[in-house]
VOPAGU-2260 file (C-alpha; in pm, 1 decimal, decimal comma):
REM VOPAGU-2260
SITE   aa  ch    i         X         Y         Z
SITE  UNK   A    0    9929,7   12290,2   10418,7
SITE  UNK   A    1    9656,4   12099,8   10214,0
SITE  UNK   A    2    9674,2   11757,2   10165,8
SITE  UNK   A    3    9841,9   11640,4    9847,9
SITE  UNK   A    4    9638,6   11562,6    9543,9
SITE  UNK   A    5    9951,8   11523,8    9286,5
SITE  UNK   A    6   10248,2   11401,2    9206,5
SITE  UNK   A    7   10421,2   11723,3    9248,3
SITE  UNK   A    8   10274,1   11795,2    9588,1
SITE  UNK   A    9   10350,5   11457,0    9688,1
SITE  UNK   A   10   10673,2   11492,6    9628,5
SITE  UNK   A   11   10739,5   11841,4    9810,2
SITE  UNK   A   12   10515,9   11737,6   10081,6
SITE  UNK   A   13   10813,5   11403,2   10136,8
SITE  UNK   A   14   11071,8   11672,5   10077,8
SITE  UNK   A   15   10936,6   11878,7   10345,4
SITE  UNK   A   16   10866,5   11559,8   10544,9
SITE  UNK   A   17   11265,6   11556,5   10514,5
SITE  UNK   A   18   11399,9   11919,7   10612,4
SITE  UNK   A   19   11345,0   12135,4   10317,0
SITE  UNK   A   20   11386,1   12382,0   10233,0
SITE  UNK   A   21   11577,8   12456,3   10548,3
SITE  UNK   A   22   11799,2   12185,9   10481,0
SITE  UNK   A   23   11947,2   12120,4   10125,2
SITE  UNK   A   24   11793,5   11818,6   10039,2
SITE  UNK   A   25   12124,5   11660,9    9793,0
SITE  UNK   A   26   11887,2   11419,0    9548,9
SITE  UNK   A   27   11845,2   11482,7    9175,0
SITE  UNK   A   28   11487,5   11526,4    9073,3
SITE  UNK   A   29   11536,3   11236,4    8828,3
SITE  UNK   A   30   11614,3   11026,9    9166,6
SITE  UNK   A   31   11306,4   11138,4    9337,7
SITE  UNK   A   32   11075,0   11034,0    9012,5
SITE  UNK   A   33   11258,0   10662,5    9091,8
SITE  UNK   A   34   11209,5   10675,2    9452,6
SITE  UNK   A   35   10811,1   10754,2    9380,2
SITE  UNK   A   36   10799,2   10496,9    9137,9
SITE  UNK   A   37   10949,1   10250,1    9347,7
SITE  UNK   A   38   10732,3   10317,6    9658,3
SITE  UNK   A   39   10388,2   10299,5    9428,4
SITE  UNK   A   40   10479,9    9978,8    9324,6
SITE  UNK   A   41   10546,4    9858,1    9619,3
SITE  UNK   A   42   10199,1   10032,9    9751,0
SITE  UNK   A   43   10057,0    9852,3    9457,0
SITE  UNK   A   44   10181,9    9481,6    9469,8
SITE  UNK   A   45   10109,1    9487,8    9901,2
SITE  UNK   A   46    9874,1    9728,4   10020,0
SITE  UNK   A   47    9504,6    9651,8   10043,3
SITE  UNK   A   48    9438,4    9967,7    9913,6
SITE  UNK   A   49    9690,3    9981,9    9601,4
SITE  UNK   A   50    9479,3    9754,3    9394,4
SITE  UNK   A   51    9060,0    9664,9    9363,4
SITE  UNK   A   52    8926,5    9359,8    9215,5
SITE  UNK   A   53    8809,6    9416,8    8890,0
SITE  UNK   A   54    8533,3    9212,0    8676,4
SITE  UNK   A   55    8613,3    9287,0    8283,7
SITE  UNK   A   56    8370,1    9133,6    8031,0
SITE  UNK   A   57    8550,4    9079,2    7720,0
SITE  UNK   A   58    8399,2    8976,0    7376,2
SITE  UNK   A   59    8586,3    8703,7    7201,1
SITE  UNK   A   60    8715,6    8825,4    6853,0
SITE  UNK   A   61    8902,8    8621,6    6519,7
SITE  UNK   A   62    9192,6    8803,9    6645,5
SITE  UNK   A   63    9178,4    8648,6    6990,6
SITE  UNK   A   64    9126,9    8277,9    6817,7
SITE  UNK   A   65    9429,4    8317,7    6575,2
SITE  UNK   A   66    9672,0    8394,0    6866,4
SITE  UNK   A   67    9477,9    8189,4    7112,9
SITE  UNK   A   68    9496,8    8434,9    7419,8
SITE  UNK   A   69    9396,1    8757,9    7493,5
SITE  UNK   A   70    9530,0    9084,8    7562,2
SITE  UNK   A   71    9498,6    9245,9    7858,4
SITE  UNK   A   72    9590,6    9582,8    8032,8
SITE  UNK   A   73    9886,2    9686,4    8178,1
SITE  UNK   A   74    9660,4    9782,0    8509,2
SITE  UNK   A   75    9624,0    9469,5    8568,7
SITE  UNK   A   76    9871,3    9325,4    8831,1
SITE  UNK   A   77    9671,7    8974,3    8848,4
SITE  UNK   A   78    9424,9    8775,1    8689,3
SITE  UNK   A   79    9185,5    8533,3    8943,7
SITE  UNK   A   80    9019,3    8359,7    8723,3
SITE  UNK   A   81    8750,3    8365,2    8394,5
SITE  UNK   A   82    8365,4    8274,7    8467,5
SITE  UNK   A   83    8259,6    8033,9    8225,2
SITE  UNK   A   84    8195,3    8136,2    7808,9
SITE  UNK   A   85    7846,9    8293,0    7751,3
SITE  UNK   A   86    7752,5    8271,0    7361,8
SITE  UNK   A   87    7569,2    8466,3    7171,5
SITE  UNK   A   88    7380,7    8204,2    7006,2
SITE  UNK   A   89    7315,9    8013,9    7320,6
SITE  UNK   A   90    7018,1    7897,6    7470,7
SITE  UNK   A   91    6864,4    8047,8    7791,3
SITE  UNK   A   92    6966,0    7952,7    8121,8
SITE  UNK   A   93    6592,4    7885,6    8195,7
SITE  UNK   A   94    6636,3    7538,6    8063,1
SITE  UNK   A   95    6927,7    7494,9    8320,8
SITE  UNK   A   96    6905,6    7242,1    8557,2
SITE  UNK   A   97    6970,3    7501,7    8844,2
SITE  UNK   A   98    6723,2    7699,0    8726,0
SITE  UNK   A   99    6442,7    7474,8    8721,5
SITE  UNK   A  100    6532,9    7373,5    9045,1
SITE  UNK   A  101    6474,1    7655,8    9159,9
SITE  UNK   A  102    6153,3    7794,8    8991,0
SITE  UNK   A  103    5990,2    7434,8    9129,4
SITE  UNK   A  104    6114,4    7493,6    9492,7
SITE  UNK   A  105    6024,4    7841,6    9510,9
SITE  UNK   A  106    5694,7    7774,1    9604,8
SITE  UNK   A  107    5828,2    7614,2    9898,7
SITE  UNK   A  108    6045,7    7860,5   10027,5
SITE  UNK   A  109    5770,4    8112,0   10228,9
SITE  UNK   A  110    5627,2    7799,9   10403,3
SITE  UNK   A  111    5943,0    7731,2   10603,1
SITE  UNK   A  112    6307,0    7783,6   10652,6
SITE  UNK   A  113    6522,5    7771,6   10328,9
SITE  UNK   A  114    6796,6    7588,2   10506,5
SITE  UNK   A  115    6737,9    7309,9   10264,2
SITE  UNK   A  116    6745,9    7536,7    9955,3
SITE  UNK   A  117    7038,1    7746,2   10030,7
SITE  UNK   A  118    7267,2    7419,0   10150,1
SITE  UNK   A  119    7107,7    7254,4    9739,5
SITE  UNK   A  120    7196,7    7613,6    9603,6
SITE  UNK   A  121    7547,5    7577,4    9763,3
SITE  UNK   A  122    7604,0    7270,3    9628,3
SITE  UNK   A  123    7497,3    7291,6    9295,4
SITE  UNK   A  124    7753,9    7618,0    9306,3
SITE  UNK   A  125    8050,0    7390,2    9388,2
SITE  UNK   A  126    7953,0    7142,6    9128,8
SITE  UNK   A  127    7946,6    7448,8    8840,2
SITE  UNK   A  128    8281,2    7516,0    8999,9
SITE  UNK   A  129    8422,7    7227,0    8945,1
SITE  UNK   A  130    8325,4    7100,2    8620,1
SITE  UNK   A  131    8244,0    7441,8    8404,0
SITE  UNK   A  132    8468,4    7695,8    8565,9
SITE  UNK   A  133    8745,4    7768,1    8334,1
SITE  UNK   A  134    8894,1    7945,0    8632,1
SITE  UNK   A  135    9205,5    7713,1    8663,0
SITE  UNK   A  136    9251,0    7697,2    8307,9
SITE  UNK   A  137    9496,1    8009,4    8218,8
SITE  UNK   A  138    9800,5    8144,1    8227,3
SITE  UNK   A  139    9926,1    8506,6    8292,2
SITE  UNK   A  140   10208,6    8671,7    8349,2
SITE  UNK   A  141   10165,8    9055,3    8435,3
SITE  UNK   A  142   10486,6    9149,8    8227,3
SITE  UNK   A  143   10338,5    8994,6    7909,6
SITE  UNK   A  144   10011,5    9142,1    7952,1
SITE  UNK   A  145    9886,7    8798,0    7767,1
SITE  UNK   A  146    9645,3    8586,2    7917,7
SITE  UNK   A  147    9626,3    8236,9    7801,6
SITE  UNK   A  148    9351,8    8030,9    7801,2
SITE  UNK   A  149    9365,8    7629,8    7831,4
SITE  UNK   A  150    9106,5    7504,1    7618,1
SITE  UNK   A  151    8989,5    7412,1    7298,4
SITE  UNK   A  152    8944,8    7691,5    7067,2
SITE  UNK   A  153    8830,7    7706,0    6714,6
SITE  UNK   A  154    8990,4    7553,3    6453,6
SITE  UNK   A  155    9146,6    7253,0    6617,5
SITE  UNK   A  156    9092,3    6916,5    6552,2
SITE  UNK   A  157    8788,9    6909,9    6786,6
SITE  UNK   A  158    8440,4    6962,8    6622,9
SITE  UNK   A  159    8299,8    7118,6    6959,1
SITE  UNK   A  160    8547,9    7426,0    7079,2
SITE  UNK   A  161    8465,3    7556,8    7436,5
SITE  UNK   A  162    8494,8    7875,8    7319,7
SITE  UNK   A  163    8362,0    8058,5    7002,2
SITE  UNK   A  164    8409,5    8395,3    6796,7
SITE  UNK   A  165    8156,5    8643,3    6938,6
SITE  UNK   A  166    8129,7    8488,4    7305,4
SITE  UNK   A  167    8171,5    8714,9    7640,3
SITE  UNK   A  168    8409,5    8581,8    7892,8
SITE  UNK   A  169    8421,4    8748,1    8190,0
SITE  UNK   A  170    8789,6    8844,0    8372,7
SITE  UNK   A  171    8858,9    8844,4    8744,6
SITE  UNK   A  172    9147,8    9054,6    8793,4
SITE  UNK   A  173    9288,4    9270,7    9023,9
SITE  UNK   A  174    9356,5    9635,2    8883,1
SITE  UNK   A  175    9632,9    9890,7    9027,9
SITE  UNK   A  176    9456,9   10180,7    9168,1
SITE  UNK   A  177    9581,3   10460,6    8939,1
SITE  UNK   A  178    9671,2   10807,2    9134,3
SITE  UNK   A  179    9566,8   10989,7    8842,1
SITE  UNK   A  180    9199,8   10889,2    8810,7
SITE  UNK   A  181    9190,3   10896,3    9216,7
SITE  UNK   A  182    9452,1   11172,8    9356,4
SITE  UNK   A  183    9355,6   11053,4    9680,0
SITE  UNK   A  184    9600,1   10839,8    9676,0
SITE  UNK   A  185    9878,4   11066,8    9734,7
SITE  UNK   A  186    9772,2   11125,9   10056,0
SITE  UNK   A  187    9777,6   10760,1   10219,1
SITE  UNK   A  188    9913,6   10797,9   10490,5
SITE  UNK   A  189   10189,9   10473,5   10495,1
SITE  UNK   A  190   10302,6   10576,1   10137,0
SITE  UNK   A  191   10386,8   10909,0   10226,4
SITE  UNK   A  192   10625,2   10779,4   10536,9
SITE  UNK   A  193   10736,5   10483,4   10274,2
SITE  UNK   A  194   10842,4   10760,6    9996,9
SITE  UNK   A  195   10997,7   10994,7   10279,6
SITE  UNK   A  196   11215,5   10712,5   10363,4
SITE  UNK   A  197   11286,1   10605,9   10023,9
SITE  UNK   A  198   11412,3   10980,9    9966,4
SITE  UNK   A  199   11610,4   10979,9   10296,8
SITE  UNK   A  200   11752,7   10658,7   10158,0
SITE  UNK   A  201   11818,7   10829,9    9817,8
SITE  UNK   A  202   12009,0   11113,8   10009,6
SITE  UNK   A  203   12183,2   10924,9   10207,8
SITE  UNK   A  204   12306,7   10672,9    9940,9
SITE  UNK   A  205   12424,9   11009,4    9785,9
SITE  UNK   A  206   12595,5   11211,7   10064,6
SITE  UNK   A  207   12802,4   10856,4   10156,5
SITE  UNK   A  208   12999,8   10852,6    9826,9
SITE  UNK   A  209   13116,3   11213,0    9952,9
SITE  UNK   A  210   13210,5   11076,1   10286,1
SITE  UNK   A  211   13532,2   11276,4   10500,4
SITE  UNK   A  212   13482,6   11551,6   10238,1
SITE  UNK   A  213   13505,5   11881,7   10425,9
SITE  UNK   A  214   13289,7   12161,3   10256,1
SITE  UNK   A  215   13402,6   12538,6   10268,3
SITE  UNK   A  216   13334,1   12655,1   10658,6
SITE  UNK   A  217   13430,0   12289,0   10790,1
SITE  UNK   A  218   13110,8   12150,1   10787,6
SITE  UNK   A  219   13167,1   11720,3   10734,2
SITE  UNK   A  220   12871,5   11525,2   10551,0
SITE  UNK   A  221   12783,9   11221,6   10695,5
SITE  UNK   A  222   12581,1   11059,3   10492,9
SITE  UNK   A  223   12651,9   10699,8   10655,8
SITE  UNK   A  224   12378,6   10825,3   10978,8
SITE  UNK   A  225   12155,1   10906,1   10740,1
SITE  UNK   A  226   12140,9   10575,1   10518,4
SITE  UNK   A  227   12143,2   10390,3   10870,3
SITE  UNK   A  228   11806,2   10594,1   10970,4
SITE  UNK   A  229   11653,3   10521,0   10638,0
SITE  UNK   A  230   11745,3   10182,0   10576,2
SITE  UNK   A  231   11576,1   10135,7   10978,6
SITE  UNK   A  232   11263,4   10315,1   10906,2
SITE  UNK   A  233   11184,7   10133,6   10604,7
SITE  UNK   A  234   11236,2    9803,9   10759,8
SITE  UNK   A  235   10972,7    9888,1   11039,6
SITE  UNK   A  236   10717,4   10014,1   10770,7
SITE  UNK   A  237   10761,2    9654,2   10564,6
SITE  UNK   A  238   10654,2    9514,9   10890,7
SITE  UNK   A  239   10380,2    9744,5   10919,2
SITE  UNK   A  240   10278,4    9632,8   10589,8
SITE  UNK   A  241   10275,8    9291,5   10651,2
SITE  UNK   A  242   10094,8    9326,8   10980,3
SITE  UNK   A  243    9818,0    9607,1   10917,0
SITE  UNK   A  244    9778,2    9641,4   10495,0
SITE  UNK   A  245    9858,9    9329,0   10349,2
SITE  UNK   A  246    9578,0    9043,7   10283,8
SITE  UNK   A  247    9641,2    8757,7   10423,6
SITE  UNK   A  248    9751,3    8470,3   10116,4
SITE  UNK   A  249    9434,6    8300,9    9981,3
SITE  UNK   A  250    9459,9    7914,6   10018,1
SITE  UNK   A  251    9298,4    7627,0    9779,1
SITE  UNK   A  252    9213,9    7325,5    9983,6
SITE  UNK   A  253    9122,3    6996,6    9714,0
C-alpha cells in the first residue's frame, strides 16, 4: 500500500494500523476527524518537524497605527521576535557606523587573520541587539492572532515615534507546517503511531461504556483492555517525543 498523501488515506491507513476491516473498528467518523485533529496539534506545538521558522516582512499601514498592533496569521503558533523598523524615507546604512567600519578595515582583512574583525563584528552585533532590537518589545498570544508592539507609535505625545506609516518590520515566527501545502506530512512516521493510538483510545473509550454487554452469539466487549493498551502506548510515544523530536527550551542568559 502507498504511503499516505491525505487526510483520507491517513486516516484508513491508522484504521488499518488498528484491525480493519477485519475487525469492526466501533468509532464514529466525526470521532476520528477529533482524534486527527488532536494528534496534529500535538505534532504541531512539539515536533521539530510540525512547525519551520518563518521570516514575514510586513509593511506598516494607518490601520496598523490606529489599533497599535498588527494582525497576524492563524499559522503562526509563535512569534520570536521583530528586527528593527526599516523606513522608507530613511537614509542608507552606508553612513552606519558598522558599515564604515567595515569598508575601512576591509583592506586589512587579506593581509592576515580576521580574528580581530569577526570578534569587532560580533560585538558591534550584540550592541545592535541590545539597544535597537525591538525583539523584547511585543506581545502575542497565538489565540488572538494580535501582535503587540511596545513602542511609541504615531500620534502620541512624542514628536519622534519609533515606528512610522509605510515602514517594513520584519516578523520572526514560527509557522505550523500545513499538510495540505506538504502531504508529506501524513506519512511521518511518529504521527501515524500517535493517531493509531489516539483511535485505539477513541475505541476503547467507546466499547467501555458498553462494558458486560453480551452481543448476539455471546461474544463480551471489553473495551477496558483496550483503553489500558492505548492509554500505555501513548504515554511511551510522549516520551519519545520529548527524547528524539522535541527542541530542547531556548534559554536567555542577562
Amino acid at each position: 500500500m502507498a504511503a499516505p498523501i491525505s487526510r483520507t488515506d491517513f486516516k484508513n491507513y491508522c484504521l488499518r494500523k488498528l484491525g480493519a476491516p477485519v475487525i469492526e473498528i466501533n468509532v464514529a467518523d466525526e470521532q476520528l476527524e477529533d482524534r486527527i485533529d488532536e494528534g496534529l496539534q500535538k505534532w504541531s506545538d512539539y515536533h521539530f518537524d510540525g512547525s519551520s521558522r518563518y521570516y514575514w516582512k510586513h509593511k506598516i499601514t494607518q490601520e496598523d497605527i490606529d489599533r497599535q498592533y498588527i494582525v497576524v496569521s492563524d499559522e503562526y503558533i509563535g512569534i520570536e521576535r521583530i528586527l528593527p523598523p526599516i523606513s522608507t524615507k530613511g537614509i542608507s546604512g552606508m553612513f552606519s557606523f558598522k558599515y564604515q567600519y567595515m569598508m575601512n578595515d576591509m583592506p586589512y582583512l587579506t593581509q592576515g587573520n580576521m580574528n580581530n574583525f569577526a570578534i569587532s563584528m560580533s560585538n558591534l552585533d550584540l550592541i545592535d541587539e541590545m539597544f535597537n532590537s525591538r525583539g523584547q518589545n511585543i506581545r502575542f498570544n497565538r489565540h488572538t492572532d494580535k501582535l503587540f508592539l511596545d513602542l511609541i507609535w504615531p500620534g502620541s505625545e512624542s514628536n519622534q515615534p519609533d515606528i512610522r506609516k509605510d515602514d517594513f518590520i520584519i516578523i520572526v515566527g514560527h509557522k505550523k507546517t500545513d499538510p495540505t501545502e506538504y502531504p508529506d506530512v501524513w506519512n511521518d512516521m511518529w504521527l501515524k503511531k500517535y493517531c493509531t493510538e489516539l483511535f485505539r483510545y477513541q475505541w476503547g473509550s467507546n466499547l467501555i461504556k458498553l462494558q458486560g454487554v453480551a452481543l448476539p452469539g455471546g461474544v463480551t466487549l471489553n473495551g477496558e483492555v483496550i483503553l489500558s493498551e492505548a492509554k500505555e502506548n501513548l504515554d511511551k510515544l510522549d516520551e519519545e517525543m520529548q527524547l528524539n523530536y522535541q527542541l530542547p527550551d531556548d534559554f536567555f542568559v542577562a
